[in-house]
N, CA, C and O atoms as a printed pandas DataFrame, in Angstrom:
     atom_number atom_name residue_name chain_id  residue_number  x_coord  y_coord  z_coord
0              1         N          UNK        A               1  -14.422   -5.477    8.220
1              2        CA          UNK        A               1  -13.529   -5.053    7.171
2              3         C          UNK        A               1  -14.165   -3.889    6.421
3              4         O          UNK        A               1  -15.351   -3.770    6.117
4              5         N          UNK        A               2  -13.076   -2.987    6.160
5              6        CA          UNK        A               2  -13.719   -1.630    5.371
6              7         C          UNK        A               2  -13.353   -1.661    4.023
7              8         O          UNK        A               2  -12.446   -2.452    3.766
8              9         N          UNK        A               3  -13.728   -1.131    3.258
9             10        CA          UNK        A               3  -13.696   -0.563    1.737
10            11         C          UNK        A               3  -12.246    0.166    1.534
11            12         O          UNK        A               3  -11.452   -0.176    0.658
12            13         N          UNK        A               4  -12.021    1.191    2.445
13            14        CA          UNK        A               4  -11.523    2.178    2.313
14            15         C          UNK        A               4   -9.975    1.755    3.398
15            16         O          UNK        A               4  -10.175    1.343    4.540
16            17         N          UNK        A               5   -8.936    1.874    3.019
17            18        CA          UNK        A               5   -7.604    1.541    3.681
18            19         C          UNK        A               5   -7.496    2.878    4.984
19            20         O          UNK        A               5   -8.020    3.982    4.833
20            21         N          UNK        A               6   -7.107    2.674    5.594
21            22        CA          UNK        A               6   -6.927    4.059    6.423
22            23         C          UNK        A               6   -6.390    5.339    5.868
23            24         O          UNK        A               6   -6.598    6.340    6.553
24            25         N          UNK        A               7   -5.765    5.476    4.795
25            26        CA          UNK        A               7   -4.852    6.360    4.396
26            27         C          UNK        A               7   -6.443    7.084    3.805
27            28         O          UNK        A               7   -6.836    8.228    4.031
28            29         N          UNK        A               8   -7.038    6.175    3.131
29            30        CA          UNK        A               8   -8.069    6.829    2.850
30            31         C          UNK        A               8   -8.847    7.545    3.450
31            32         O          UNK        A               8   -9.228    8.668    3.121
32            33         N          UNK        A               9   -9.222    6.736    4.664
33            34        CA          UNK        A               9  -10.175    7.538    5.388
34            35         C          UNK        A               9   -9.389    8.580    6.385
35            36         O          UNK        A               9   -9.969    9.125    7.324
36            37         N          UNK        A              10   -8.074    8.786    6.092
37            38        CA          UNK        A              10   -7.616   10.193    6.716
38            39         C          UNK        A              10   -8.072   11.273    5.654
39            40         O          UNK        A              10   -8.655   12.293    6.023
40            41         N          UNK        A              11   -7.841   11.064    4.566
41            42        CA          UNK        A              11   -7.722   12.143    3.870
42            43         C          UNK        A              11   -9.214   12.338    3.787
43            44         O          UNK        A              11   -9.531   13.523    3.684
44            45         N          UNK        A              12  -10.320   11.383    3.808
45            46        CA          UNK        A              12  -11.552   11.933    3.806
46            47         C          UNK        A              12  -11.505   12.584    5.336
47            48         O          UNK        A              12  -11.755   13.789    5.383
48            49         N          UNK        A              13  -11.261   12.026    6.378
49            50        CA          UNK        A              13  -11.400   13.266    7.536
50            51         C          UNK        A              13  -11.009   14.309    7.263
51            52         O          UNK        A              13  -11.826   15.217    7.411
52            53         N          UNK        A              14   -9.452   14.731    6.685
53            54        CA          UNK        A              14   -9.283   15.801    6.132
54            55         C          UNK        A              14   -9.866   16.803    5.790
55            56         O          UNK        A              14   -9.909   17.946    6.247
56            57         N          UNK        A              15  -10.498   16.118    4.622
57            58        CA          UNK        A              15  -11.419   17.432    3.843
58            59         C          UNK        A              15  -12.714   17.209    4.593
59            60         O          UNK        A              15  -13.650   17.455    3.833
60            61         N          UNK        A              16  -13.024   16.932    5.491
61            62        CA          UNK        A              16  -14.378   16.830    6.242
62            63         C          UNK        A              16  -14.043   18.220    7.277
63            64         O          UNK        A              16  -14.754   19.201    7.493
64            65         N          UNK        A              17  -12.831   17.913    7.746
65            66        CA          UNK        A              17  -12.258   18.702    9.119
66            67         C          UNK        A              17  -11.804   20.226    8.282
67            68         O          UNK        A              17  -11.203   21.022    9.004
68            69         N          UNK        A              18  -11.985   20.548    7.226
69            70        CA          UNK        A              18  -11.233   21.592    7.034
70            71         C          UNK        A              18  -11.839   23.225    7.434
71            72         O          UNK        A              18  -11.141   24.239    7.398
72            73         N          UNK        A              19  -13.422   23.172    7.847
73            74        CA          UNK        A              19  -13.768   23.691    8.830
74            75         C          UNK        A              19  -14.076   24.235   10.205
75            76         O          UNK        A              19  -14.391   25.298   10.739
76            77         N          UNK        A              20  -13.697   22.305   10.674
77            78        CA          UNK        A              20  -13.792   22.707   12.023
78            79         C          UNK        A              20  -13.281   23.120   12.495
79            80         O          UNK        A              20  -12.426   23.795   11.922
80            81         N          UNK        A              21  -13.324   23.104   14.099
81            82        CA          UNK        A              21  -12.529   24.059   15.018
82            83         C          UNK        A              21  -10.452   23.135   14.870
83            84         O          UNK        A              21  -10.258   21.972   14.516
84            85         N          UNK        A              22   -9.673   23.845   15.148
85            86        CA          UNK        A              22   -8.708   23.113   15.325
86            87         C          UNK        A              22   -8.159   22.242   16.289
87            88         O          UNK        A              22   -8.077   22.567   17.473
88            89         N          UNK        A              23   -7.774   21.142   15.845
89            90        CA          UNK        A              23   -6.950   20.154   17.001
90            91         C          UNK        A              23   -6.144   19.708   16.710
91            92         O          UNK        A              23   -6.211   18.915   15.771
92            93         N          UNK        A              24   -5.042   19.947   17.297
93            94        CA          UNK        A              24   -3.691   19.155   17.553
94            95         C          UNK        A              24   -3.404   17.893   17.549
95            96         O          UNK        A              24   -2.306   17.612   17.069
96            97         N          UNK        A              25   -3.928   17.200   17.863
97            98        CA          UNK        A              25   -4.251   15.765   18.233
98            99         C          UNK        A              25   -4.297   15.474   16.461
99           100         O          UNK        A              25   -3.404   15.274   15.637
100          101         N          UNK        A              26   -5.626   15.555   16.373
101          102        CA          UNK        A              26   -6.379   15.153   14.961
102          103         C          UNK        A              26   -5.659   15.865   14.197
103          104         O          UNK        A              26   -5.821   15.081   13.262
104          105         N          UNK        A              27   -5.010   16.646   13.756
105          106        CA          UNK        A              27   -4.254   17.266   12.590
106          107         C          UNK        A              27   -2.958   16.237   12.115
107          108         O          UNK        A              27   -2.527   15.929   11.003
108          109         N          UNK        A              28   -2.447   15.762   13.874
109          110        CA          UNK        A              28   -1.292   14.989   13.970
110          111         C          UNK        A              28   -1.413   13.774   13.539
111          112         O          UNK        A              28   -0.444   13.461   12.846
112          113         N          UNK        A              29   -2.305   12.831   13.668
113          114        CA          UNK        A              29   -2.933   11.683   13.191
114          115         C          UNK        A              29   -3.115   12.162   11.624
115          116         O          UNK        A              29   -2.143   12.046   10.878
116          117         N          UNK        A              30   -3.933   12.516   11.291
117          118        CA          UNK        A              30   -4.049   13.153   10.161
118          119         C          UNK        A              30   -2.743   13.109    8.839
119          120         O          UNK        A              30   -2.801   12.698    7.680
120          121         N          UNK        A              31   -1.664   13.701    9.602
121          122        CA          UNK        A              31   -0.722   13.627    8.753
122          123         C          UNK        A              31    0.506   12.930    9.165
123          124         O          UNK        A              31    1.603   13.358    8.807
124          125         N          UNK        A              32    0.378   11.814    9.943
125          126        CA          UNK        A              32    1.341   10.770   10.183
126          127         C          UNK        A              32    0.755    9.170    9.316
127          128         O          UNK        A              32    1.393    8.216    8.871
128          129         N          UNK        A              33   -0.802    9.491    9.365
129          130        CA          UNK        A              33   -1.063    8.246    8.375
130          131         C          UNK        A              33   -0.441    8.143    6.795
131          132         O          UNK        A              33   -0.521    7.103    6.141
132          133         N          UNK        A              34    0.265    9.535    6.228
133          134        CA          UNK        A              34    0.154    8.786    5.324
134          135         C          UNK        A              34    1.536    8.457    4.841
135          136         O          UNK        A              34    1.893    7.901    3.802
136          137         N          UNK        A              35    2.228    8.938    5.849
137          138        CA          UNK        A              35    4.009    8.964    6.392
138          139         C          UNK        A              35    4.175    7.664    7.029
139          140         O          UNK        A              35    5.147    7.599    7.783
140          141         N          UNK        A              36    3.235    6.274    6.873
141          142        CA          UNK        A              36    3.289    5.499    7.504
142          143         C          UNK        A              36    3.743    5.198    8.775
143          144         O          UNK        A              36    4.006    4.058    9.158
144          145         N          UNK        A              37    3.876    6.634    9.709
145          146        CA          UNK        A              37    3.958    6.654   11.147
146          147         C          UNK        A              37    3.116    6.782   12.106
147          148         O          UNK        A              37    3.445    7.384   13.127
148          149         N          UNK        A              38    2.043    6.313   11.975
149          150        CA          UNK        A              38    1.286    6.578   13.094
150          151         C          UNK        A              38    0.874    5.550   13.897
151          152         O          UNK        A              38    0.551    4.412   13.557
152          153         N          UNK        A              39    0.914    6.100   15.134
153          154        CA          UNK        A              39    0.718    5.070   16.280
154          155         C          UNK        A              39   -0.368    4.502   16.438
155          156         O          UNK        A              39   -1.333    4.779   15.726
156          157         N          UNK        A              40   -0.416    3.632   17.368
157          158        CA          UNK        A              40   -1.991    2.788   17.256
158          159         C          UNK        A              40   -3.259    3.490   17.758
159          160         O          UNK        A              40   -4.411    3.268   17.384
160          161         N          UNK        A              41   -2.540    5.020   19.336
161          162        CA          UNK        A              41   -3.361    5.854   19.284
162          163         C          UNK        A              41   -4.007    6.848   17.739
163          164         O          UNK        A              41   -5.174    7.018   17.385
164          165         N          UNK        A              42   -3.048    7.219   17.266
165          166        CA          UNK        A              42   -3.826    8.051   16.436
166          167         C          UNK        A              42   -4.544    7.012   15.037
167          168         O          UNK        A              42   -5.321    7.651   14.327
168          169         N          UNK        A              43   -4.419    6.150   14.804
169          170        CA          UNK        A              43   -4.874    5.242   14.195
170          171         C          UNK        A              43   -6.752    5.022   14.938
171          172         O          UNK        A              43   -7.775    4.827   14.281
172          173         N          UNK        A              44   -6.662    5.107   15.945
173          174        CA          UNK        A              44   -7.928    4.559   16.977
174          175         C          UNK        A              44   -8.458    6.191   16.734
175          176         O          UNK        A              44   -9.590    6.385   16.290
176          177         N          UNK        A              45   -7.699    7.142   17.006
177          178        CA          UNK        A              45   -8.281    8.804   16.897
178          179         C          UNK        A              45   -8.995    8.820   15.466
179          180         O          UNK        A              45  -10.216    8.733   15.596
180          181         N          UNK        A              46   -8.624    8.896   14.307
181          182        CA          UNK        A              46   -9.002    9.083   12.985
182          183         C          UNK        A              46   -9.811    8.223   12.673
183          184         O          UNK        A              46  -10.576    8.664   11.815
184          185         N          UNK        A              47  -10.158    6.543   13.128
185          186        CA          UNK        A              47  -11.522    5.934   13.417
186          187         C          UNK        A              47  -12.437    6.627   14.237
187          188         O          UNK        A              47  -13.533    6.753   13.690
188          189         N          UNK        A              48  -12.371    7.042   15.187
189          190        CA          UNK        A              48  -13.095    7.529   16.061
190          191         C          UNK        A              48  -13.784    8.930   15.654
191          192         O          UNK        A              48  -14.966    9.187   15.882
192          193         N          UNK        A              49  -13.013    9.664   15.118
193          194        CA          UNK        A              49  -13.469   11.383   14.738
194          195         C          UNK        A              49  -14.245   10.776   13.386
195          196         O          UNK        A              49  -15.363   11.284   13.306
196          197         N          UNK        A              50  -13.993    9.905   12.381
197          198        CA          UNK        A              50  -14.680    9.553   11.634
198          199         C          UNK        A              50  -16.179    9.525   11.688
199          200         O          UNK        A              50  -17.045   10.149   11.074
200          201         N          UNK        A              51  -16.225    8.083   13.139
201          202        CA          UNK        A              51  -17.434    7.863   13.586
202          203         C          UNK        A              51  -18.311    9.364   14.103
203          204         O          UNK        A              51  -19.360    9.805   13.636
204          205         N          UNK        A              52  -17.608    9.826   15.023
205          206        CA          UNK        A              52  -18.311   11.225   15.084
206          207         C          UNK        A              52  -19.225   11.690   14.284
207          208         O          UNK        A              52  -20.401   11.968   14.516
208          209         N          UNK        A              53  -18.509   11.770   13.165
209          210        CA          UNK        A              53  -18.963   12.767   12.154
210          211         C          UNK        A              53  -19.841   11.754   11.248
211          212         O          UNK        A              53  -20.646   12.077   10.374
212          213         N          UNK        A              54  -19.520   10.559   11.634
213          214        CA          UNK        A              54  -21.079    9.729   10.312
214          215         C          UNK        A              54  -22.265    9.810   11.502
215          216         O          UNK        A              54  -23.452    9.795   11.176
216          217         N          UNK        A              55  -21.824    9.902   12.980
217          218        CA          UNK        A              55  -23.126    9.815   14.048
218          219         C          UNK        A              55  -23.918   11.251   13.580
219          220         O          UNK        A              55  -24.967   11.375   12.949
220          221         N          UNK        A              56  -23.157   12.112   14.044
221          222        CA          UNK        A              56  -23.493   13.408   14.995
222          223         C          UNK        A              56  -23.012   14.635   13.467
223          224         O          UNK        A              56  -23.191   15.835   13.674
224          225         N          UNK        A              57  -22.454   14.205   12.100
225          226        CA          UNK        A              57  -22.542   15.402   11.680
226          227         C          UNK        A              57  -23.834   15.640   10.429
227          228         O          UNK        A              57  -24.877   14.991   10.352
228          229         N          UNK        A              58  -23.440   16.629    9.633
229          230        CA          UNK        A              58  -24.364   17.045    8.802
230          231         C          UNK        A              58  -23.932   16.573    7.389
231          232         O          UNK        A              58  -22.837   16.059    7.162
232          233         N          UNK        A              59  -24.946   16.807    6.414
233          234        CA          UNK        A              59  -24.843   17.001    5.123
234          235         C          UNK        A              59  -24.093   16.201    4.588
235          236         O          UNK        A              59  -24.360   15.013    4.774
236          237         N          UNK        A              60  -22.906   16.542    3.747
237          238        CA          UNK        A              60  -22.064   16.005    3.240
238          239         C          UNK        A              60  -20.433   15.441    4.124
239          240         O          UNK        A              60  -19.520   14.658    3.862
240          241         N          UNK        A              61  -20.647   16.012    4.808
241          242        CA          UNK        A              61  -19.625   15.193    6.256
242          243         C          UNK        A              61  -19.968   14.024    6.924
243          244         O          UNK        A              61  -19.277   13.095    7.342
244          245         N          UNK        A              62  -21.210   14.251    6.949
245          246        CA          UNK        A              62  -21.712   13.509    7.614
246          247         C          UNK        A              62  -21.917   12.000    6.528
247          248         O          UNK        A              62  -21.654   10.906    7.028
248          249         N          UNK        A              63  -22.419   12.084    4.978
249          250        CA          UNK        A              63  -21.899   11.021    4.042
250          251         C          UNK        A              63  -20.960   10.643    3.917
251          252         O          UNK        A              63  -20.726    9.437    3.990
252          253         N          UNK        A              64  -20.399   11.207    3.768
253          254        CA          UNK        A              64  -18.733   11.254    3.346
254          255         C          UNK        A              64  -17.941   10.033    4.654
255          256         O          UNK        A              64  -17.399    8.928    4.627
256          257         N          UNK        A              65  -18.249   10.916    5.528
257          258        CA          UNK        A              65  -17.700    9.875    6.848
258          259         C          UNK        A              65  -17.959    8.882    6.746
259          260         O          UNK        A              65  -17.017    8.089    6.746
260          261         N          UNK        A              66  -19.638    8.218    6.571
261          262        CA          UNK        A              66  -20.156    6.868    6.347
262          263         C          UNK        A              66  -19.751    5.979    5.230
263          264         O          UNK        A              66  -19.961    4.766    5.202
264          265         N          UNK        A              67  -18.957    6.905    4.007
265          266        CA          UNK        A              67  -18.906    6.049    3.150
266          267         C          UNK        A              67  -17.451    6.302    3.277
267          268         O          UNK        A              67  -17.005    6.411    2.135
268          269         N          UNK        A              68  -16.356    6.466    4.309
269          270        CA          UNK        A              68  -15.235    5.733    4.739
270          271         C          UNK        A              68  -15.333    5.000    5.542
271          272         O          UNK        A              68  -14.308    4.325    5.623
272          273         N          UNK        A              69  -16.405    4.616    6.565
273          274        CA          UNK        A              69  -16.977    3.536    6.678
274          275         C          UNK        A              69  -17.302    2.444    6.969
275          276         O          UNK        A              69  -17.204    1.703    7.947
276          277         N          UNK        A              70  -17.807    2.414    5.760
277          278        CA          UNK        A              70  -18.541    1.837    4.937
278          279         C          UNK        A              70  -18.140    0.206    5.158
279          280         O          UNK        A              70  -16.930   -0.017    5.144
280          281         N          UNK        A              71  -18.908   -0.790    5.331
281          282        CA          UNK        A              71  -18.250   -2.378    5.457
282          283         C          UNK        A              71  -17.828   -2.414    3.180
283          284         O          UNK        A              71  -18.387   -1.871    2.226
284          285         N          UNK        A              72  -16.795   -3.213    3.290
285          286        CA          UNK        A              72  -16.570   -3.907    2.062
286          287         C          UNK        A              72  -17.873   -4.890    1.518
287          288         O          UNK        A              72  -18.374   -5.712    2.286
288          289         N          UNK        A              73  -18.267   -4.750    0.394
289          290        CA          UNK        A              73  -19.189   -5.419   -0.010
290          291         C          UNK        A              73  -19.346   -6.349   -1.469
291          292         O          UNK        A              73  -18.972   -5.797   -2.504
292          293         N          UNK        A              74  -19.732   -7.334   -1.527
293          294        CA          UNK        A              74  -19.602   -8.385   -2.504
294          295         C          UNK        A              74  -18.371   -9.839   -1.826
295          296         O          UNK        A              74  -17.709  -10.085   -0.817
296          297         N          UNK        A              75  -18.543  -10.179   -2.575
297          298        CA          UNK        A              75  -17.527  -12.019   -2.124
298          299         C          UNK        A              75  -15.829  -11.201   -2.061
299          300         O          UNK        A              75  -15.139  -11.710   -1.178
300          301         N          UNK        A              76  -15.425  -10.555   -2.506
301          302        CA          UNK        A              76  -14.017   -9.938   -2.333
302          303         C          UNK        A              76  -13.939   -9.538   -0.860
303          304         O          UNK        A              76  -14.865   -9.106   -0.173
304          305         N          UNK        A              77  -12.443   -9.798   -0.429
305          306        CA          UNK        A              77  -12.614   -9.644    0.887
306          307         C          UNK        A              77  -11.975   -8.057    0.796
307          308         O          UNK        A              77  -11.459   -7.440   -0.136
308          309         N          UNK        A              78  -12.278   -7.679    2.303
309          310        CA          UNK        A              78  -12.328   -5.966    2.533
310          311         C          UNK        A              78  -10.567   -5.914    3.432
311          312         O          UNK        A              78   -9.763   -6.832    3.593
312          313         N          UNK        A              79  -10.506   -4.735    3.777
313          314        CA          UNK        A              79   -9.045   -4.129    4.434
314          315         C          UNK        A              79   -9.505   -3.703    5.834
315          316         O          UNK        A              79  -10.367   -2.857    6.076
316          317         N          UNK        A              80   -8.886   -4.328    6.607
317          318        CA          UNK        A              80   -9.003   -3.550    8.094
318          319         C          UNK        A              80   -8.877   -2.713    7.993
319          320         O          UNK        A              80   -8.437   -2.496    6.864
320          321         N          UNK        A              81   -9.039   -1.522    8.775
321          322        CA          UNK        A              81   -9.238   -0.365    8.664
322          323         C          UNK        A              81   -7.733    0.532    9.132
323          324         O          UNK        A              81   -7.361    1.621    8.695
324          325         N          UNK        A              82   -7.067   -0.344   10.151
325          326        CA          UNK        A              82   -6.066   -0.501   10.936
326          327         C          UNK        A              82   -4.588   -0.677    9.387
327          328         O          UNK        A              82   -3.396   -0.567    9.673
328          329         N          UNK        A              83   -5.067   -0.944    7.913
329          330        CA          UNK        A              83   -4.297   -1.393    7.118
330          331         C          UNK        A              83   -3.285   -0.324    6.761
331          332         O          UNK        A              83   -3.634    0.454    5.873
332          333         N          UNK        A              84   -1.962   -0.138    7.363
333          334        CA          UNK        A              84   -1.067    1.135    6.521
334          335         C          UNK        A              84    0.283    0.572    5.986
335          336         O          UNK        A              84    1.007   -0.389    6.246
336          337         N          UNK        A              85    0.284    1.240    5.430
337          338        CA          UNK        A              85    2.071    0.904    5.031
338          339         C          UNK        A              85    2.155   -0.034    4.154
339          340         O          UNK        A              85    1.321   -0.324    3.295
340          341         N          UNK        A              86    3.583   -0.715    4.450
341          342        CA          UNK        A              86    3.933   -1.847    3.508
342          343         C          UNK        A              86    3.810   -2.995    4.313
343          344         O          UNK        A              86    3.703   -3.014    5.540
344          345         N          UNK        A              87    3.832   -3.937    3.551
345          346        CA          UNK        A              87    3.350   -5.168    4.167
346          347         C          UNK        A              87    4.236   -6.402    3.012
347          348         O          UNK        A              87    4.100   -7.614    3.181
């Protein structure tokens, strides 16, 4: 369980990605999470480019990524990461 709801950790990819090179893919994920449309692929994409970037990036991308994350911590329980929409 994560800290951070997915919607969250798009928009931190977001501003992580606003340098890199461009992708189609990841832009699309990107802005279907928070339109509560996104499929279970791009849901698995925006975990995944996350991880990337807490493995393999730098500086403040590279924090930033880790602390979307991040496991939930203390006796309160945490949000799958997978969590969008209404429920």
């Amino acid at each position: 369980m994560f800290a951070m709801t997915l919607k969250e950790q798009a928009k931190v990819l977001q501003r992580i990605c606003l340098l890199a090179p461009y992708d189609a893919a990841r832009t699309a994920a990107i802005e279907a999470v928070p339109q509560d449309r996104a499929t279970a692929e791009q849901m698995r994409l925006v975990q995944g480019a996350l991880l990337r970037w807490a493995e393999n990036g730098t500086g403040i991308a590279r924090t930033e990524a880790r602390k979307a994350l991040a496991p939930k911590t203390g006796d309160e329980a945490g949000v799958h990461w997978y969590t969008t929409g209404k429920s």
